[in-house]
N, C-alpha and C positions, 0 to 999 in steps of 0.2 A: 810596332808593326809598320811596315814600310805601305805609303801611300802609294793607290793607283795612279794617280797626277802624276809622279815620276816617269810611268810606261809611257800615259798619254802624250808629254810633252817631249820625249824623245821618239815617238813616234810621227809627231809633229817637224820635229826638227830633221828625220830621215825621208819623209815623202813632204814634199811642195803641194802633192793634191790629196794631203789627207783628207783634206772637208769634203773633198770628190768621195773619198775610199768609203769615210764614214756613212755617208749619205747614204752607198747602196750596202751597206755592211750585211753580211748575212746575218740574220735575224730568225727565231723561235719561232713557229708555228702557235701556234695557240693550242689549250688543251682542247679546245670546240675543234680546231680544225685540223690535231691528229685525228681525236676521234673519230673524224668522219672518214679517213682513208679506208677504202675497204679493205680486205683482210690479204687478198693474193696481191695488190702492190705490194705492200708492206714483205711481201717473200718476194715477190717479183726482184726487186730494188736491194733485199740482202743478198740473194740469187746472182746478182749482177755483180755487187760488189764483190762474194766469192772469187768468184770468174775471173774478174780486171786484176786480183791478185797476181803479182808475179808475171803478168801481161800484159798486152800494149791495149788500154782502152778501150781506144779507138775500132779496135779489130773485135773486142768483146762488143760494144753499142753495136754494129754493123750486123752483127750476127745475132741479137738479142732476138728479133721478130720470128726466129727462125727456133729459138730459144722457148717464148712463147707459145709455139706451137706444139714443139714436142714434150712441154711439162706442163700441159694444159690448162693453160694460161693460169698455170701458177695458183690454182684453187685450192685453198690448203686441205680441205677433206677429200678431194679427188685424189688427192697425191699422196695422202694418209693412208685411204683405203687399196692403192693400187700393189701389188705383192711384191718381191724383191724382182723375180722377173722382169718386170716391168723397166727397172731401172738398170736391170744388166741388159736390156735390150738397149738402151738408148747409148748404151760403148757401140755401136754401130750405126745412129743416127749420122744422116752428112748434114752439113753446114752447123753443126754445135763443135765447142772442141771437148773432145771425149775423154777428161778427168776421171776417174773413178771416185776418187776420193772426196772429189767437189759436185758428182752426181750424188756421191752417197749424200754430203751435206744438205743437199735443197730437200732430200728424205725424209733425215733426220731435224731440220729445222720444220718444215710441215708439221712434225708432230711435235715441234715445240711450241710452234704457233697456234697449233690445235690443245693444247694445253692450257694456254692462253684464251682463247676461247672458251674454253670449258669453265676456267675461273673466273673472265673478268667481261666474258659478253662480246670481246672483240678483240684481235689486236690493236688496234688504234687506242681503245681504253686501256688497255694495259699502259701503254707508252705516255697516253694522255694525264696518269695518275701520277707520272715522276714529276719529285718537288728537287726544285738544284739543291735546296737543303740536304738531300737525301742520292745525292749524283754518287758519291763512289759506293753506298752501297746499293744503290740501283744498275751502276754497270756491270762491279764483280757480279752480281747475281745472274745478269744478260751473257757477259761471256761466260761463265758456268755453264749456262744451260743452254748456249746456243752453239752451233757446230761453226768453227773461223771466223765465231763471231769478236772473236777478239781484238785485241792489236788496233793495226789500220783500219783492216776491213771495218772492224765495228764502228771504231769511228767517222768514218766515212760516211758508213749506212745512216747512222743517227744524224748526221749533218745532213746531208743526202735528203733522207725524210722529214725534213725538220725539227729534231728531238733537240731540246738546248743542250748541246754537248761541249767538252773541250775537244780541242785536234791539236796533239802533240806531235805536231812539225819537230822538224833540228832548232828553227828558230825560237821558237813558241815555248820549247824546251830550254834552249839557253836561255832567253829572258827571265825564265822560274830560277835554271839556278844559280842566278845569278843574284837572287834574294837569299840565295840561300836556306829558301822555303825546304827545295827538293836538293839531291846532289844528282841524280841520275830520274829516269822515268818512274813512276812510282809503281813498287808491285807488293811492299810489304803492304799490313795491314795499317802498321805505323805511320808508314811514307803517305799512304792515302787520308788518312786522319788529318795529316797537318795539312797537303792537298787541301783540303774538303774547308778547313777549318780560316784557310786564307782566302778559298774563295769565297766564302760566307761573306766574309771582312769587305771585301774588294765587291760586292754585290750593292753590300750594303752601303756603303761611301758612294757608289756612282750610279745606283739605279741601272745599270747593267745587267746585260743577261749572261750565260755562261760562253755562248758561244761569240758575241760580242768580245768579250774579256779574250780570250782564247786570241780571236785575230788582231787583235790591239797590240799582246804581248806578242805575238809575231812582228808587227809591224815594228816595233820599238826597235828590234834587232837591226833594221835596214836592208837595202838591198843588195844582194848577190853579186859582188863584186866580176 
């Protein structure tokens, strides 16, 4: 099994101010301090992420406050209980941009997070309960059940909220398969296994977290010519 020391020291060898990079690295929340998030950030923040999909950020942030108002403010049982009306109304809100299909999602994630609630006491304890031991079958199970919570978006979100997640960059990607771990992104049940099984490894060698590992194996790639 190939060492993390490999990643690190070409990573090293491609940034001069690694020590700098490392230093602010993004870093895990703690499970105390997802669980404290309340329940409408936690939708607020996938809500956003939806949105920025396929969009210029910038122009989704700008309009977020405006966003907050008309999904009121994002409370996941106001927006459970509010009827399908409600959300054909707002294809006529000004200052959101009018999705249908990204209106329907913040809908249909409300009542997944209201789901969530109902089993685990909160959303934040739901997220605060994931062990990295247990990361690919805690994502397939999130995008399953969550509406574009998949792909990027979800990675994003998870990073975003502090959940110790990977973020597969083009970079971050080639570093993997350049182990030969992965050949492509992983989407079999198999490909996520050995995923799961090297990050275990690579956890345990460097007292790293997942999302640490994640930007490591970016960096190692170098910079964008």
């Amino acid at each position: 099994m190939l060492s993390f020391s490999r990643f690190i020291e070409q990573a090293q060898a491609q940034h001069a101010d690694y020590d700098l990079r490392f230093k602010h690295i993004s870093k895990a929340k703690s499970a105390k301090q997802l669980a404290a998030i309340p329940d409408d950030r936690w939708l607020s923040v996938l809500s956003q992420c939806v949105f920025q999909s396929g969009f210029n950020w910038t122009v989704v942030a700008n309009k977020w406050p405006r966003f907050e108002e008309v999904f009121l403010g994002f409370d996941v049982i106001d927006l459970v209980m509010q009827p399908d009306e409600f959300y054909e109304r707002l294809m006529q809100e000004t200052g959101i941009i009018r999705h249908h299909a990204k209106i329907k999602a913040v809908h249909e994630n409300a009542i997944f997070f209201h789901d969530l609630i109902q089993s685990h006491g909160s959303v934040g304890q739901y997220f605060s309960a994931w062990k990295p031991e247990d990361y690919a079958d805690n994502l397939r199970e999130f995008r399953k059940r969550s509406n574009r919570g998949g792909g990027r978006t979800g990675q994003v979100f998870l990073r975003a909220m502090g959940v110790d997640t990977l973020m597969f960059s083009n970079d971050m990607l080639q570093a993997l398969i350049s182990t030969g771990v992965i050949e492509a992104a992983p989407s079999s049940k198999a490909s996520w296994a050995k995923l799961q099984a090297t990050m275990d490894r690579w956890r345990e060698e460097t007292g790293l977290g997942l999302s640490e590992i994640s930007q490591i194996l970016a960096w190692s790639v170098g910079p964008r010519k």
